[in-house]
C-alpha positions as CSV (number, residue, x, y, z in Angstrom):
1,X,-1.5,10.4,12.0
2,X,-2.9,9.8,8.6
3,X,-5.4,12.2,6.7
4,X,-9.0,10.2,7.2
5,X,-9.7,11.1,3.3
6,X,-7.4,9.0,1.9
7,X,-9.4,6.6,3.6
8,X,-12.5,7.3,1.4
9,X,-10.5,8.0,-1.6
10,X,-9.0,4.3,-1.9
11,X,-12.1,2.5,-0.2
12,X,-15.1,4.3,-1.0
13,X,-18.7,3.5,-2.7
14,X,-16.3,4.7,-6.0
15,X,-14.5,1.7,-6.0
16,X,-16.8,-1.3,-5.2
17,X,-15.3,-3.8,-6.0
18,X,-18.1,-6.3,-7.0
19,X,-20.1,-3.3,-8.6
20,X,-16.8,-3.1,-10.9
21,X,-16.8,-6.7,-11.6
22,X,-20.7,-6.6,-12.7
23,X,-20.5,-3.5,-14.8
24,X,-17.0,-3.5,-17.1
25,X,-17.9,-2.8,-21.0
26,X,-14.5,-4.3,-21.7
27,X,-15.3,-8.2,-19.8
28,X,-17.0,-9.2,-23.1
29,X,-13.8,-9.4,-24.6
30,X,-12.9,-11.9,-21.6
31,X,-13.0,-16.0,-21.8
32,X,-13.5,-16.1,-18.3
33,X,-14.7,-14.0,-14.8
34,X,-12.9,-11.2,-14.7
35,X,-12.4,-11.9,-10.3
36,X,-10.1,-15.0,-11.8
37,X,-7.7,-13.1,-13.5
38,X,-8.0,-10.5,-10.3
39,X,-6.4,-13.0,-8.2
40,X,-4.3,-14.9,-11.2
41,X,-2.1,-12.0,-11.7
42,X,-2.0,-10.4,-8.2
43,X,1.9,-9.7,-7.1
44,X,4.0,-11.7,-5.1
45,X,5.2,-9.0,-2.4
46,X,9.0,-9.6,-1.3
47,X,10.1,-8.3,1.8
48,X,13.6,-7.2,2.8
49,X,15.2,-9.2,6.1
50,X,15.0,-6.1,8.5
51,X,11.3,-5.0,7.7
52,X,9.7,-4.1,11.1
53,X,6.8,-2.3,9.2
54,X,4.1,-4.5,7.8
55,X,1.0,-4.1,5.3
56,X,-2.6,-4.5,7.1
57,X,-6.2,-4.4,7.2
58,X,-7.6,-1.1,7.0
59,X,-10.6,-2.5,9.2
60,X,-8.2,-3.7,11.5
61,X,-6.3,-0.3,11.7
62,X,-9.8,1.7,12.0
63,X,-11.0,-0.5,15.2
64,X,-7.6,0.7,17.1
65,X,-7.7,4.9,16.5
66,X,-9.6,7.5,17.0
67,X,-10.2,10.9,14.9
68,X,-8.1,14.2,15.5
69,X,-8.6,17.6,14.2
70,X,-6.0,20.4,13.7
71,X,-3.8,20.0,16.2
72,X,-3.9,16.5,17.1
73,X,-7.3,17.4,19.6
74,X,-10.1,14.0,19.4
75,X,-13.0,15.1,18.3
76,X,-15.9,14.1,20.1
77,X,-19.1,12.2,19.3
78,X,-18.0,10.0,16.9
79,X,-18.4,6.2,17.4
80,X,-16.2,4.1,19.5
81,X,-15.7,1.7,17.0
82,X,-14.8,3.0,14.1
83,X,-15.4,1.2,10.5
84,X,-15.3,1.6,6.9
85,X,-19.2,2.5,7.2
86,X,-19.7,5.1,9.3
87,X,-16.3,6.4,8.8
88,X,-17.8,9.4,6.5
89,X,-20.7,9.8,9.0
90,X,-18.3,10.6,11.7
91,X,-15.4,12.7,10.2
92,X,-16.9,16.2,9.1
93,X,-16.2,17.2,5.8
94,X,-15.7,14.1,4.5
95,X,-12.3,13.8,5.9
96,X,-11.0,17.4,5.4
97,X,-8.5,18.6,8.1
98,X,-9.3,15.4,10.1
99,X,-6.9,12.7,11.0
100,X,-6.5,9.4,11.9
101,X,-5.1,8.8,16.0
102,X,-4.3,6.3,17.9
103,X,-6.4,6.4,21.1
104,X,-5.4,8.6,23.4
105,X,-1.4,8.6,22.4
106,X,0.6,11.7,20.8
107,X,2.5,11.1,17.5
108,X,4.6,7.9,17.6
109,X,8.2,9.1,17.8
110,X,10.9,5.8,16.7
111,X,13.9,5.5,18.5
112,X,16.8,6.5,16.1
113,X,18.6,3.1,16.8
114,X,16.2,0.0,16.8
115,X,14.0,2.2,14.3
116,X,11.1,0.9,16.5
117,X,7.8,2.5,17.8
118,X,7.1,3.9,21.9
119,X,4.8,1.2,23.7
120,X,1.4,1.4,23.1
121,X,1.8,2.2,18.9
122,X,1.7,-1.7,18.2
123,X,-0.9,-1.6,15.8
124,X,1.1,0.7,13.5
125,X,3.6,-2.2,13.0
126,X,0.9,-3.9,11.0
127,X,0.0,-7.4,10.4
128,X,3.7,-9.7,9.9
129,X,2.7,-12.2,6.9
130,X,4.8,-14.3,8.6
131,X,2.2,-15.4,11.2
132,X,-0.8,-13.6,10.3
133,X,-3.7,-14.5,7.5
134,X,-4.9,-11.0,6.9
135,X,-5.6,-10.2,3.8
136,X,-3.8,-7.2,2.7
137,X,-4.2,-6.0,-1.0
138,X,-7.6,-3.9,-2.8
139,X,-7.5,-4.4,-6.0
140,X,-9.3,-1.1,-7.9
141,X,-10.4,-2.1,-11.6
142,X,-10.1,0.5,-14.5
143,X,-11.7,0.0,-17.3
144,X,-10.0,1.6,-20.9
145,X,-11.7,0.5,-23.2
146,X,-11.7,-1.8,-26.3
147,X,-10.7,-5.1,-24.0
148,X,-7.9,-3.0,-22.1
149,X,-8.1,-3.7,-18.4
150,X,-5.9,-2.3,-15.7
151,X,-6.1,-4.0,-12.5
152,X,-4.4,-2.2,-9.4
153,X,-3.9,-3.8,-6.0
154,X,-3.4,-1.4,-3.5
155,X,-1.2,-1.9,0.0
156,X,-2.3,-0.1,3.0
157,X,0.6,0.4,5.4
158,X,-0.1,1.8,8.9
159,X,3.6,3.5,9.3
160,X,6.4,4.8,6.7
161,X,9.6,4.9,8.2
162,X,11.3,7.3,5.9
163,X,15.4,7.3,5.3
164,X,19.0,9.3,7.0
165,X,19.3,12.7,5.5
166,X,22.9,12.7,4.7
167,X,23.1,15.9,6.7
168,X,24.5,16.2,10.1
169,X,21.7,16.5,12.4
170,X,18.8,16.1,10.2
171,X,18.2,12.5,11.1
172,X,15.6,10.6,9.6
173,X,13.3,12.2,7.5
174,X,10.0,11.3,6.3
175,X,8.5,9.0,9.0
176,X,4.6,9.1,9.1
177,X,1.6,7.1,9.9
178,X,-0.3,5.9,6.8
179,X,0.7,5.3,3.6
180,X,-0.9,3.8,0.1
181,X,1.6,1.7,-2.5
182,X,0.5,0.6,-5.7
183,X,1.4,-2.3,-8.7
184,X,-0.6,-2.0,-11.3
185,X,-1.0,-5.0,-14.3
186,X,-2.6,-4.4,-17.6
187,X,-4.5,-7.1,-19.1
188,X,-5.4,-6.8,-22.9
189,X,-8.4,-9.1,-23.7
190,X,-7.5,-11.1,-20.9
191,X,-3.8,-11.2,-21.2
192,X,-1.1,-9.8,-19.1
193,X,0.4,-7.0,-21.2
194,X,2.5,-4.7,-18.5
195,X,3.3,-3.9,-15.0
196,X,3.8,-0.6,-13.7
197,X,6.5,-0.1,-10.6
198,X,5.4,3.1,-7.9
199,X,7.4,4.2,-5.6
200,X,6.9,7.1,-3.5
201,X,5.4,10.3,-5.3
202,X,5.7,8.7,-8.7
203,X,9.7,7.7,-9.1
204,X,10.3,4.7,-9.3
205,X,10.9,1.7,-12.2
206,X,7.7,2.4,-13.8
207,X,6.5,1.0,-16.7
208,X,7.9,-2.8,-17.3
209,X,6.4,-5.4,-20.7
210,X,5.3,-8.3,-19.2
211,X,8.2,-10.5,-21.2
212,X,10.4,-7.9,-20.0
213,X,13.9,-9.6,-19.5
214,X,13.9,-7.5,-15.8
215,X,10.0,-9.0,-14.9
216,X,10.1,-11.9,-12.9
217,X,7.4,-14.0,-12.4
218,X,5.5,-16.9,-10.4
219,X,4.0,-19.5,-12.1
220,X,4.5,-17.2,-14.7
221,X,1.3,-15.5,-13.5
222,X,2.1,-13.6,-10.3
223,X,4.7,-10.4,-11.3
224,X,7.3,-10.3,-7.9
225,X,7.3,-7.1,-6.5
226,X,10.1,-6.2,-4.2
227,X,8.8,-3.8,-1.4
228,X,11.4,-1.0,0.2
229,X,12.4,-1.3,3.4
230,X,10.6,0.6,5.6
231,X,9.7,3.3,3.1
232,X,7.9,0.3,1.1
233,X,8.1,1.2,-2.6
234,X,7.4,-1.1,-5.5
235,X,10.5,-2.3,-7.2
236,X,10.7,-5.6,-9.8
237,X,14.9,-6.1,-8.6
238,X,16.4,-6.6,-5.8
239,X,19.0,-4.5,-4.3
240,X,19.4,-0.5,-4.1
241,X,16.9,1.7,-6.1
242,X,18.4,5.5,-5.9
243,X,15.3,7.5,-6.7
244,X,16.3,11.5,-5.7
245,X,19.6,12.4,-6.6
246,X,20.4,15.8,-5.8
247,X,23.6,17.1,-8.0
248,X,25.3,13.7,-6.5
249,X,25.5,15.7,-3.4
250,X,22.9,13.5,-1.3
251,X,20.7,10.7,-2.6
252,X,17.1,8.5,-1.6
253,X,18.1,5.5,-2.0
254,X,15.1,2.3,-1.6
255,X,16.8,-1.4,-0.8
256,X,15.1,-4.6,-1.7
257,X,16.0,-8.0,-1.7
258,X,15.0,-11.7,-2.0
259,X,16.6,-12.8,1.3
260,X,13.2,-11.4,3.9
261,X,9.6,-13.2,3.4
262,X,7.7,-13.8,0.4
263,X,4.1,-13.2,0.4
264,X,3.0,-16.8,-0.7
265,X,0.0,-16.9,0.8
266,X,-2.3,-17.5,-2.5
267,X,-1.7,-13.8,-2.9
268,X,-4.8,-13.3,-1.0
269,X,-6.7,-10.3,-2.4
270,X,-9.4,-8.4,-0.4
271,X,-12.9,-8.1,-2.3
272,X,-14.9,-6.7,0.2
């Protein structure tokens, strides 16, 4: 289950995104339409060989749940398809103690082995970029002033699977239903200036220069952005990312690499 207000937090009137094109004091300091260099700098995403869990839709995840109060109970009288637009008429409170379901199912349980999901949770795997077109990443502009742009594309992911507590019979901790990863690039008067790296609550790589030696690049354009497996952080290397470390006594560790998929498909970004 997911709490419905992130929903409206990441997606809502807030963020248009074509009011945020039309409206930007900083775009007169810009040669060109600011929805070009939107798409010219969106990330390359970088999948490791063993992902199961895939980015999506949100519209695609809203036409498949239901919503839940306290408890996991449906509430009733709420529309049987559920979109983006009537999502705040049909959660009270705009969200608040409400959560996302999927119709008429309990909360998805993965086996411990093949890490995969009971029958009838196939929507929370996501769409594969391997065979599917969907387009995955909202970008959310921020304007700061005096020709300083940051631009940040947001991945909606329908399941985390979290990672093995190195304690005997803790098992895998941190598996949920819906979860929000960020890259953000910094465009000064038009030009790439940085990338920021999130992973999880906020550890992670963080800030990089854009002619950092550890950036690497697309057509010099696109920053690559290795995505943790399973738990799906933002990472600009591959291999293991240790990002808790507890005394040396037990670590979170996220792994990347550059041997799964790479999101080539003309970055596609999702204005609507």
């Amino acid at each position: 289950m997911t709490v419905v207000d992130t929903v409206f937090d990441h997606l809502g009137d807030a963020y248009d995104y074509a009011t945020q094109l039309k409206f930007l004091p900083s775009s007169v300091f810009l040669s060109e339409p600011l929805e070009t260099l939107v798409k010219r700098y969106a990330p390359q995403l970088r999948f490791h060989p063993d992902e199961l869990y895939w980015p999506d839709n949100i519209d695609h995840l809203l036409a498949h749940v239901r919503i839940a109060g306290p408890g996991g109970v449906e509430i009733s009288n709420h529309p049987e398809l559920l979109t983006r637009k009537n999502l705040a008429l049909a959660a009270p409170n705009r969200g608040e103690n409400t959560f996302l379901t999927v119709k008429g199912l309990g909360k998805p349980v993965p086996d411990k082995k093949t890490r995969k999901l009971p029958p009838g949770f196939e929507v929370l795997y996501g769409s594969d970029p391997t065979c599917s077109s969907v387009r995955q990443m909202y970008p959310i502009i921020v304007d700061r002033g005096g020709g300083t742009i940051d631009i940040y594309y947001w991945i909606w992911w329908p399941y985390n699977f979290g990672k093995l507590f190195p304690i005997p019979d803790v098992g895998t901790v941190g598996n949920h239903v819906g979860d929000w990863e960020r890259i953000r690039v910094r465009l000064v008067r038009g030009e790439p200036e940085s990338v920021n790296f999130y992973a999880h609550s906020g550890e992670g790589e963080g800030l990089l220069k854009w002619n950092d030696s550890r950036m690497r690049k697309v057509d010099n354009t696109h920053p690559v952005v290795y995505i943790a497996l399973g738990s799906h952080g933002t990472w600009p290397t591959p291999g293991d990312h240790v990002y808790v470390n507890v005394l040396n006594l037990y670590k979170l560790t996220d792994r990347t690499s550059d041997d799964g998929h790479h999101w080539t498909e003309r970055w596609a970004v999702n204005a609507q």
